[in-house]
C-alpha positions as a Python dict, from the first residue, in 0.01 Angstrom:
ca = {
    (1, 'X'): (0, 0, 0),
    (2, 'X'): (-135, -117, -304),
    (3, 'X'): (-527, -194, -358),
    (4, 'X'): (-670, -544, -331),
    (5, 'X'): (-875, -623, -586),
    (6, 'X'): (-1208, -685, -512),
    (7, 'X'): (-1354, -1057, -550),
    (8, 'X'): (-1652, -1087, -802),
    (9, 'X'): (-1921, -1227, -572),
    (10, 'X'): (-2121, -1464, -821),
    (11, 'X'): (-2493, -1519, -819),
    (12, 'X'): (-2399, -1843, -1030),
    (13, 'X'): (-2162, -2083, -873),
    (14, 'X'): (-1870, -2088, -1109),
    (15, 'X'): (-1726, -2418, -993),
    (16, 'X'): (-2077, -2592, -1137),
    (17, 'X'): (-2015, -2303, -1418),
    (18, 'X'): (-1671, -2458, -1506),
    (19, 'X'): (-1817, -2823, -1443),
    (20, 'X'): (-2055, -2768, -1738),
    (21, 'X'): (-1785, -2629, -1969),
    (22, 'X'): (-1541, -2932, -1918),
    (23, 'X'): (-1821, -3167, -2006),
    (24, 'X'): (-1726, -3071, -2422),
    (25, 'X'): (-1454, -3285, -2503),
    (26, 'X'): (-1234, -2974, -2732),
    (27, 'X'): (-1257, -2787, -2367),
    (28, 'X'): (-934, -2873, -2151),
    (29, 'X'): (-815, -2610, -1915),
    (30, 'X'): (-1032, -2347, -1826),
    (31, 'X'): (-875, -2021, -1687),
    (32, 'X'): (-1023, -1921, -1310),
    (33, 'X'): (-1203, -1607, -1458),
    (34, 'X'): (-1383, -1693, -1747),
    (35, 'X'): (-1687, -1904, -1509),
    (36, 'X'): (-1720, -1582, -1288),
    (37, 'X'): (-1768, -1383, -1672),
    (38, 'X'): (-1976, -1599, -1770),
    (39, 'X'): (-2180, -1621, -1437),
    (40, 'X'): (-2198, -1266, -1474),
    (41, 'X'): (-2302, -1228, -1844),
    (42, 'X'): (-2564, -1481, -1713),
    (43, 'X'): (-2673, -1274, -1495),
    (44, 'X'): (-2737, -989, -1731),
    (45, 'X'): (-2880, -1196, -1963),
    (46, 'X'): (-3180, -1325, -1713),
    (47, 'X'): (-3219, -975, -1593),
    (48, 'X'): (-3299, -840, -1969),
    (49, 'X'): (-3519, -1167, -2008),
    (50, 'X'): (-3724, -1107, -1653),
    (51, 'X'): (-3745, -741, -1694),
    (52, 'X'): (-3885, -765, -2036),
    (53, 'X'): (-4138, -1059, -1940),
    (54, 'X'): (-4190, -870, -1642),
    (55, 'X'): (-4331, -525, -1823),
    (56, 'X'): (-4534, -818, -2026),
    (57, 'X'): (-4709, -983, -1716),
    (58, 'X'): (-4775, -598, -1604),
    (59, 'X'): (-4935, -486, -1935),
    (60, 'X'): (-5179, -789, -1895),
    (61, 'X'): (-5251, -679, -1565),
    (62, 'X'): (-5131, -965, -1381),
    (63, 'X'): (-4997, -1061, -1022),
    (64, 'X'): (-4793, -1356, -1113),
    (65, 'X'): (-4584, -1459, -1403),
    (66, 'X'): (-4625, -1722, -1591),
    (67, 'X'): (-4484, -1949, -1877),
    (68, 'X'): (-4728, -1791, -2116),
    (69, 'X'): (-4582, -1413, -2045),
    (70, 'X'): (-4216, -1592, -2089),
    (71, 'X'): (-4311, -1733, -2375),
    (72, 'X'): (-4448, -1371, -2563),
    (73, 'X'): (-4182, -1164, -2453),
    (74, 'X'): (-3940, -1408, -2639),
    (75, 'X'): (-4180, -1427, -2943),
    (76, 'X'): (-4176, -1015, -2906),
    (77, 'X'): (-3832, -980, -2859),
    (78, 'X'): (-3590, -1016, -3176),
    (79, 'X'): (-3279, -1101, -2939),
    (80, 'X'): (-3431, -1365, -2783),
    (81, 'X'): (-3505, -1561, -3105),
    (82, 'X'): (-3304, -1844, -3005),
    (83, 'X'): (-3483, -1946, -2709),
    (84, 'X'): (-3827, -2039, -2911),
    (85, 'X'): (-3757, -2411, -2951),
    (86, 'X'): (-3777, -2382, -2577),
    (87, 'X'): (-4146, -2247, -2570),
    (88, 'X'): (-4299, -2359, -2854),
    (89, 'X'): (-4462, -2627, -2658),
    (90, 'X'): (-4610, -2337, -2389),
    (91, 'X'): (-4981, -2252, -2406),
    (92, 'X'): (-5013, -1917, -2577),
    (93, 'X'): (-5179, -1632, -2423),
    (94, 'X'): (-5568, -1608, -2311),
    (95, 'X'): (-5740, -1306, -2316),
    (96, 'X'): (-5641, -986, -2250),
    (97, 'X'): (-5657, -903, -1890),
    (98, 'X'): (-5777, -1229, -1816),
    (99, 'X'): (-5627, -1435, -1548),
    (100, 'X'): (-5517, -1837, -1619),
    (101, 'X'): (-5753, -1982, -1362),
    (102, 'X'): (-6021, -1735, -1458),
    (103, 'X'): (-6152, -1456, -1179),
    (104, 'X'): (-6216, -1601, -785),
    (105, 'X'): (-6143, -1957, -865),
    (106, 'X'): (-5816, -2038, -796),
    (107, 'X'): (-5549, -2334, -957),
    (108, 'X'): (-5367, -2549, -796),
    (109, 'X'): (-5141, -2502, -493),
    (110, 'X'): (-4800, -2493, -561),
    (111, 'X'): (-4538, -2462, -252),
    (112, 'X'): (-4506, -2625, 58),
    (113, 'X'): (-4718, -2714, 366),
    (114, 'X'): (-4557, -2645, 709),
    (115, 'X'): (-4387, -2985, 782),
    (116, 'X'): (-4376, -3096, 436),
    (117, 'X'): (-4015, -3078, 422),
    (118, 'X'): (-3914, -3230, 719),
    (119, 'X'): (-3831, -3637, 744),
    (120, 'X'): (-4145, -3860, 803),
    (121, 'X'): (-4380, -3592, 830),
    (122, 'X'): (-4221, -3377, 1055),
    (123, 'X'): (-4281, -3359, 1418),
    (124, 'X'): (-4569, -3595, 1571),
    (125, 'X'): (-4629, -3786, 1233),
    (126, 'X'): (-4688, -4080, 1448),
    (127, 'X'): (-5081, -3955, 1537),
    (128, 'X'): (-5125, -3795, 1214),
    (129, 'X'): (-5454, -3692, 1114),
    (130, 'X'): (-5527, -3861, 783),
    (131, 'X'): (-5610, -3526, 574),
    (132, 'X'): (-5218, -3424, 666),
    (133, 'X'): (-5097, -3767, 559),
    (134, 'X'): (-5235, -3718, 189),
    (135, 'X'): (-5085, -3537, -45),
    (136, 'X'): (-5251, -3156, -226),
    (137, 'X'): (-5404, -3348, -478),
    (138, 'X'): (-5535, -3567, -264),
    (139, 'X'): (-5641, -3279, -13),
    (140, 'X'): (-5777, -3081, -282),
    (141, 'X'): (-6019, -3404, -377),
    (142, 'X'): (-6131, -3452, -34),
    (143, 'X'): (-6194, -3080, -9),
    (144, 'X'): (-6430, -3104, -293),
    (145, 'X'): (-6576, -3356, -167),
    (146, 'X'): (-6671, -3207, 130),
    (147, 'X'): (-6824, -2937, -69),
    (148, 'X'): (-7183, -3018, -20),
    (149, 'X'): (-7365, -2695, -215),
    (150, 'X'): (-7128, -2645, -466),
    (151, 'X'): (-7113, -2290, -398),
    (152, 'X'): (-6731, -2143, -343),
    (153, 'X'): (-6593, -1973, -20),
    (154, 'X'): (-6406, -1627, -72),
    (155, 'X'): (-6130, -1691, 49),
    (156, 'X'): (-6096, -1406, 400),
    (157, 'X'): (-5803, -1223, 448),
    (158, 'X'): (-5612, -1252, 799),
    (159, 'X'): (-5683, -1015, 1075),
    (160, 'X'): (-5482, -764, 1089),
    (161, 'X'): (-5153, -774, 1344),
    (162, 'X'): (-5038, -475, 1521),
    (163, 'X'): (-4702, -397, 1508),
    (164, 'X'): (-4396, -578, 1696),
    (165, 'X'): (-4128, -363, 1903),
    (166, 'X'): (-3829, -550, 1982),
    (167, 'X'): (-3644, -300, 2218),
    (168, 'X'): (-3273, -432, 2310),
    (169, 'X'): (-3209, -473, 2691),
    (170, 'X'): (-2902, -242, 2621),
    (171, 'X'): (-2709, -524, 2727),
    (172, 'X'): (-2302, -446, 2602),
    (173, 'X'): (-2133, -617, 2328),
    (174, 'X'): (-1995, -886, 2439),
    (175, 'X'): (-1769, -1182, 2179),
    (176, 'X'): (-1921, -1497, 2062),
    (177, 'X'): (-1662, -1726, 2180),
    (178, 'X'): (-1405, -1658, 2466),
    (179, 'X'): (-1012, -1583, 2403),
    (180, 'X'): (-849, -1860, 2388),
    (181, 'X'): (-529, -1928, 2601),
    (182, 'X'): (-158, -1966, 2491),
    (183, 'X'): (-219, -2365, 2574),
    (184, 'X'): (-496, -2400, 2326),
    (185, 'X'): (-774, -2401, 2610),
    (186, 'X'): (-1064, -2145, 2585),
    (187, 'X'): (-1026, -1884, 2859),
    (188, 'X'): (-1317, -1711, 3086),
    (189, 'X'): (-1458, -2077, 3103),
    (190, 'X'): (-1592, -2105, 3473),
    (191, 'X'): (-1432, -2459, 3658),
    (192, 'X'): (-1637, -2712, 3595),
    (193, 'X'): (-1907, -2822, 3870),
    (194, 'X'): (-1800, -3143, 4086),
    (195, 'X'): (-2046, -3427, 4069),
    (196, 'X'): (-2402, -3382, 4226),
    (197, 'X'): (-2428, -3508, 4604),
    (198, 'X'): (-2539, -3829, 4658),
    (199, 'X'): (-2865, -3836, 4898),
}
């Protein structure tokens, strides 16, 4: 029996891949495996770029990286020379070893707050308290406001959690969804109850 082949699974989707090719007007057809090469030539390509940027960050003895450690590896690196028109507008560098936001203060808070995501303010946004309703810049202003000595917290770590167990109830394998019948009708379905009494 002869060998499937075995599909390319792509990090980068190569319909969108293909979408962006056929916007140039000289590209017509595109064969069905040159957006999975280049979705994988993309993805070697961000791997020598994060690797690189990443040995940067570490060499400046830093947790996160930034634009700035982007923006030196690709002024280090002679093969990345054609991505500088992209960061010449970055802020270079500060000093070595130093942090961005300087040491214990902290910038501002990027990500989400639980509910953010969620349509009108997620669950019980009817009674919401008014610091919730605001948005992190506007938190962030009434947290400094409330700031009456001027003197900053450390921020505490979280207690410490003792491990979970989840033991299984050694209950048997049993199918997501029943067989289904010749007629189309799921089997193993008990009959359906009658309606309830009437008092």
């Amino acid at each position: 029996m002869p060998s499937k082949k075995k599909k390319y699974n792509a990090r980068f989707p190569p319909a969108r891949i293909k979408k962006i090719m056929q916007t140039d007007e000289e590209i017509g057809k595109v064969a069905a495996a040159v957006p999975v090469i280049i979705s994988r030539a993309l993805e070697l390509f961000l791997e020598s770029l994060l690797r690189k940027a990443c040995h940067v960050t570490q060499s400046r003895n830093a947790k996160t990286m930034t634009t700035s450690h982007l923006k030196q590896c690709i002024e280090l690196e002679q093969q990345f020379d054609f991505l500088k028109d992209l960061v010449a507008a970055v802020p270079d560098m500060q000093g070595e070893g130093e942090e961005p936001h300087g040491e214990g203060e902290r910038g501002p808070r990027r990500g989400r707050r639980p509910g953010a995501g969620r349509k009108n303010g997620g669950p019980g946004a009817k009674g919401k308290d008014p610091k919730q309703s605001g948005t992190d810049s506007e938190q962030e202003e009434d947290s400094e406001d409330s700031d009456s000595d001027g003197e900053e917290e450390t921020p505490q770590p979280p207690p410490a959690r003792p491990p979970l167990n989840f033991t299984s109830p050694g209950v048997p394998f049993a199918p997501l969804g029943p067989p289904a019948l010749p007629g189309g009708l799921p089997g193993g379905l008990p009959p359906a109850p009658g309606p309830p009494p009437r008092p």
